[in-house]
C-alpha angles and dihedrals in degrees: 000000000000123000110257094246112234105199121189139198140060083297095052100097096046086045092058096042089052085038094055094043087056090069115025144331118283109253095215131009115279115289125229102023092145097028133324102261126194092246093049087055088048084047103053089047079056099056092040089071097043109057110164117248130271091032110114104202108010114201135211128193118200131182171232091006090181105127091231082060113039116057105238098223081064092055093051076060095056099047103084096041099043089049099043109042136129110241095200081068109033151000133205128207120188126182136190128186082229129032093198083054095062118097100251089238082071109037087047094064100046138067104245113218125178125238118197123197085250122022092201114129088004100136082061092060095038080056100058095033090057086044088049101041093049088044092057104042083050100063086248099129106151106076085038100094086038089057095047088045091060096059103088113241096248087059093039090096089046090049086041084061098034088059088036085062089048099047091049096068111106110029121228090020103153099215097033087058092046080072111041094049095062094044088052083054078052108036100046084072119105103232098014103190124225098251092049090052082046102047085048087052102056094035120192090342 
């Protein structure tokens, strides 16, 4: 079985979407545009066990996941299917504008991947997240704001979101979520500064 894949940012719903195309053809239009409703979740379980014949992998694509945007009660819908499915026959790609904002029955069962607005240059900022990320959970601080300092200001909300994808897996992780709960204090403001990304990064360190 494959992971459902949960993308965020203000690319997510174009990633899934690309992403979706890649494999297979979506079997029904996206779900939750406006809102994710109890009946459209119903409905995309639905769809998941009817694939039409002669596709091989059919896709979905279902979203916001925020939880100001999804009803709840639509979500507890979701879980089972999107934890238990066979991925010669379907797959499932969910996306939410933020990934802290994502109930963590959801976020748990997915593999969480960052969309920036442009992904141009994106492998550049995966990179130094991953650097950044691995250098913090590990207790090594002092190349960290060096680090930050060198992304330049117009990519810092796609590397916020490029960290936020790493911290969130897995899910519940103390420290991993030490981390990512000062950097949310950080990153909900509108123009976050590199020191300050940096300072919630390191910490008290």
């Amino acid at each position: 079985m494959s992971s459902c894949v949960l993308f965020h940012g203000p690319g997510a719903r174009a990633a899934a979407l690309t992403a979706a195309a890649q494999i297979g053809p979506l079997v029904a239009p996206p779900f939750g545009d406006e809102g994710l409703k109890v009946d459209e979740a119903r409905a995309f379980v639905a769809a998941s066990y009817s694939v039409p014949v002669g596709v091989d992998v059919g896709t979905f694509v279902v979203g916001p996941m925020d939880a100001d945007r999804a009803n709840p009660k639509a979500c507890d819908v979701l879980l089972k299917r999107i934890e238990g499915f066979d991925d010669t026959t379907i797959q499932p790609f969910l996306w939410a504008w933020d990934v802290g904002n994502v109930p963590l029955t959801i976020r748990s069962r997915c593999l969480v991947k960052w969309a920036p607005a442009d992904a141009k240059d994106a492998a550049v900022v995966e990179a130094a997240a991953e650097a950044v990320v691995a250098a913090v959970l590990e207790g090594r601080f002092a190349g960290v704001p060096f680090a930050v300092k060198k992304i330049d200001a117009k990519r810092l909300p796609d590397f916020i979101g490029a960290v936020a994808s790493r911290l969130a897996d897995p899910p519940g992780d103390p420290a991993r979520l030490a981390v990512w709960g000062r950097l949310r204090k950080v990153a909900v403001r509108r123009d976050p500064t590199v020191v300050e990304v940096a300072g919630a990064l390191v910490g008290g360190a």
